[in-house]
N, C-alpha and C positions, 0 to 999 in steps of 0.2 A: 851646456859647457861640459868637459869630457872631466871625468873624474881620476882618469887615467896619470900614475906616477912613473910610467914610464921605467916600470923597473921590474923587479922577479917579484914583487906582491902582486901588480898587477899581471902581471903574463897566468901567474897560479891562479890568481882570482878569473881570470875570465875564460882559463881552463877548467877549473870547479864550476861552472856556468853550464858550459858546454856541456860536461859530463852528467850536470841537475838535470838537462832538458831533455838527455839521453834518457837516461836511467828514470826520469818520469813518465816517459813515454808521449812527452813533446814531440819528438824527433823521434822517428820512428826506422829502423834498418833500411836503408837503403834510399832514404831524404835528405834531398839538397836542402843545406842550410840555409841559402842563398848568400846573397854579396857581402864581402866584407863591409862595405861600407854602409851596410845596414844592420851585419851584425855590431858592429863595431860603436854605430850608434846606440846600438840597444844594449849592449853594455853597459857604456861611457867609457869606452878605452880608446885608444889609437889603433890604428888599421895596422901599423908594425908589429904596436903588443900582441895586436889579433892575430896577424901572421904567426908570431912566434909560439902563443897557444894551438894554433892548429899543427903547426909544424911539432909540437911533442904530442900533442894526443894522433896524431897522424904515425909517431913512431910505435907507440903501444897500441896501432890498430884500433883505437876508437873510430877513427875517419879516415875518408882515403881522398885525395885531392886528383881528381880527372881534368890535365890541359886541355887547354884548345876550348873551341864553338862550341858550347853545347856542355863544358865540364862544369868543374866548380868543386866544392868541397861536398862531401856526400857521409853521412854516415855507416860505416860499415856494416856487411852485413850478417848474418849469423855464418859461421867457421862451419866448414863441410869438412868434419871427422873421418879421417881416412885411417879403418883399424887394419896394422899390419899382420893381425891374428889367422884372417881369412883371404883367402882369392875371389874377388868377386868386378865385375865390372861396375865403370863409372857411373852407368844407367843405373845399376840395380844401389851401387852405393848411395847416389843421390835421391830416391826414389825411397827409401829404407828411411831419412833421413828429412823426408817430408819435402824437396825441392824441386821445384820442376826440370827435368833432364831433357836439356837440349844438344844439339851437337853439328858441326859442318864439316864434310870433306873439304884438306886444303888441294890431297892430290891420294891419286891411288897408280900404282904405276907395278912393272915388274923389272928389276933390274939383278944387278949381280950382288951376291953377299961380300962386305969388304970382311976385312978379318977381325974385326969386334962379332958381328953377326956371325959370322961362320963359327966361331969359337964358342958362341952362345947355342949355338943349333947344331952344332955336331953335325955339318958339311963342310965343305970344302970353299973357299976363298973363289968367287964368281959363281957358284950356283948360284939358280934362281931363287930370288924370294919377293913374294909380294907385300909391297911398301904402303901402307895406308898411310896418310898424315891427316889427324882431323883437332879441331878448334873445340873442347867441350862447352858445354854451359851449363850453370846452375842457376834458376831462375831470371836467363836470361843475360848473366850476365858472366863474360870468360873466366875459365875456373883451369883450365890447362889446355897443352898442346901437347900433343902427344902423337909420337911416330914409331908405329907399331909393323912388324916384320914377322913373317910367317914363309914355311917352306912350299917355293910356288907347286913343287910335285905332290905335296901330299895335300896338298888344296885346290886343286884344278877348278876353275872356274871361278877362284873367288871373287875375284873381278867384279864378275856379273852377276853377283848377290846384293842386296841391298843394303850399304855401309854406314848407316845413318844411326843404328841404334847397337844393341850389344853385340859384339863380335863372338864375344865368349857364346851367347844364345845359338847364335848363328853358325859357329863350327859345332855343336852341339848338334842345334838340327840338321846340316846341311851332312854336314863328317861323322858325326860321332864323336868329336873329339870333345873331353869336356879338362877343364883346368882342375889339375889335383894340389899341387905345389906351385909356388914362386921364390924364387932368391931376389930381393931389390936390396938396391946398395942406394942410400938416400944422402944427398949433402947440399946447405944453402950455399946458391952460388949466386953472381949478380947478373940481371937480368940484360941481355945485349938488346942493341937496337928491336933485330926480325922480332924477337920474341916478348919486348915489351910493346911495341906498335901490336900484337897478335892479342895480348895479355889486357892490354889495357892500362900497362903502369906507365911510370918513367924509367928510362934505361937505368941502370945501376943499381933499381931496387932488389930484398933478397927473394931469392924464389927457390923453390923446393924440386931441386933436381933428382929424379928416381930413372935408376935404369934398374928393370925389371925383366927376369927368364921365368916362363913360364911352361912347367913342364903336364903330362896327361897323367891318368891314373898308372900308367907302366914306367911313369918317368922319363918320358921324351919329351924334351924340349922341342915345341911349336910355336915359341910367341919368344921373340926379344924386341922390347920396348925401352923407348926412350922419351920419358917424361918432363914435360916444365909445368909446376902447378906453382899457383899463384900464393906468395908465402902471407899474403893479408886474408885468403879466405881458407886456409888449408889447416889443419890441427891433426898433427901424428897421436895414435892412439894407441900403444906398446901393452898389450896382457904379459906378465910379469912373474915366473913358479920360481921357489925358494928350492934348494936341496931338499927338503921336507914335503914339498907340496904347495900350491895356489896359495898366497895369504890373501886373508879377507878383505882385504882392500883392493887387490888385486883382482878380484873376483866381480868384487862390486863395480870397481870404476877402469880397471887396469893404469896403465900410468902416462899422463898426457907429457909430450914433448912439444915444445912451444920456440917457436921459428922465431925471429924481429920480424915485424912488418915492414920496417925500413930504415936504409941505411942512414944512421943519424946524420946529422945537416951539421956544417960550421958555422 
């Protein structure tokens, strides 16, 4: 018989549950809790109460709820720290960071720069630039999309190099070109259809929109990028100098910026 009072004691109580079996290491990053109606037994709460505890621990990023065949409620999994102190690719970020780095071409094409691109690369409105669009992964599971733009003249052939793993490595060896600076402009926006079918959430959630120039060691810009990372696995990492100098906290941790995981429910 359910012990369930069908009110804000019980909804916290079987949130406080949830988070025990977390934080004991029951439930381990990235395991399905299984069915509500099994957790919900093994509480003694109701499958609504049940709903509505996941539904907040779901907003503070404990758990991320995947629809459809094959979803269910999963517990989240460790945040891929992305410090904006340095230039480094996705590969070598997540690889630094102990994750397996995976990644798909959606498409790689050459077309005309519109005039965001051209303003970013310092051409001209319809040169050519070659368009990579690919799907990352962090242990396998989508961590952003991202659609990256490079000048097709001073890249010939890029094409037909193999776009699977770091780009940065790859103009490196292939060009000589290597990444000295970036300017990214970062803001939560809510996730549309393409990019939450791509992403793996539900439309509407927030997600961490970066568009990013990146310029060489003589300061030419060769890369403008347009990022969507996942705001449930993503953690901005800000290092922080005073008028004076680095403080020591600074030094030690710099200063985390912390995204919603999602947009709160009614």
């Amino acid at each position: 018989m359910s012990r369930d009072l069908d009110g804000e004691s019980a909804v916290d109580t079987a949130r406080q549950e949830v988070l025990r079996l977390i934080s004991t290491g029951e439930l381990q990053p990235g395991q399905r809790l299984g069915s509500e109606r099994e957790l919900a037994a093994r509480m003694g709460v109701s499958r609504t109460t049940l709903r509505t505890a996941l539904g907040l621990l779901e907003q503070v990023g404990a758990v991320r709820r995947v629809p459809g065949r094959g979803g269910g409620t999963f517990v989240s999994g460790t945040k891929v720290e992305r410090d904006l102190s340095s230039v480094v690719g996705v590969p070598d970020l997540l690889r630094e960071q102990g994750f397996t780095a995976g990644s798909r071409v959606v498409r790689a094409t050459i077309a005309g720069a519109d005039e965001p691109t051209a303003a970013a690369l310092g051409i001209q409105p319809g040169d050519l630039v070659t368009e990579i669009v690919r799907i990352r992964f962090a242990d396998g599971v989508p961590l952003s999309l991202e659609q990256a733009r490079f000048p097709a003249m001073r890249f010939p052939g890029l094409l037909e190099q193999p776009l699977g793993g770091s780009v940065y490595e790859l103009l490196a060896g292939q060009y000589g070109v290597r990444p000295a600076a970036a300017l990214e402009r970062i803001e939560a926006v809510s996730a549309g259809e393409e990019e939450a079918a791509v992403l793996g959430v539900e439309p509407g959630v927030p997600v961490l929109a970066i568009t990013r120039t990146t310029s060489d060691e003589q300061g030419v810009p060769f890369e403008f990028s347009q990022d969507v990372f996942r705001g449930d696995r993503t953690r901005i990492l800000v290092h922080v100098s005073g008028a004076t100098g680095t403080t020591h906290s600074a030094r030690e941790q710099g200063r985390l910026v912390r995204f919603p995981d999602e947009r709160p429910k009614d």
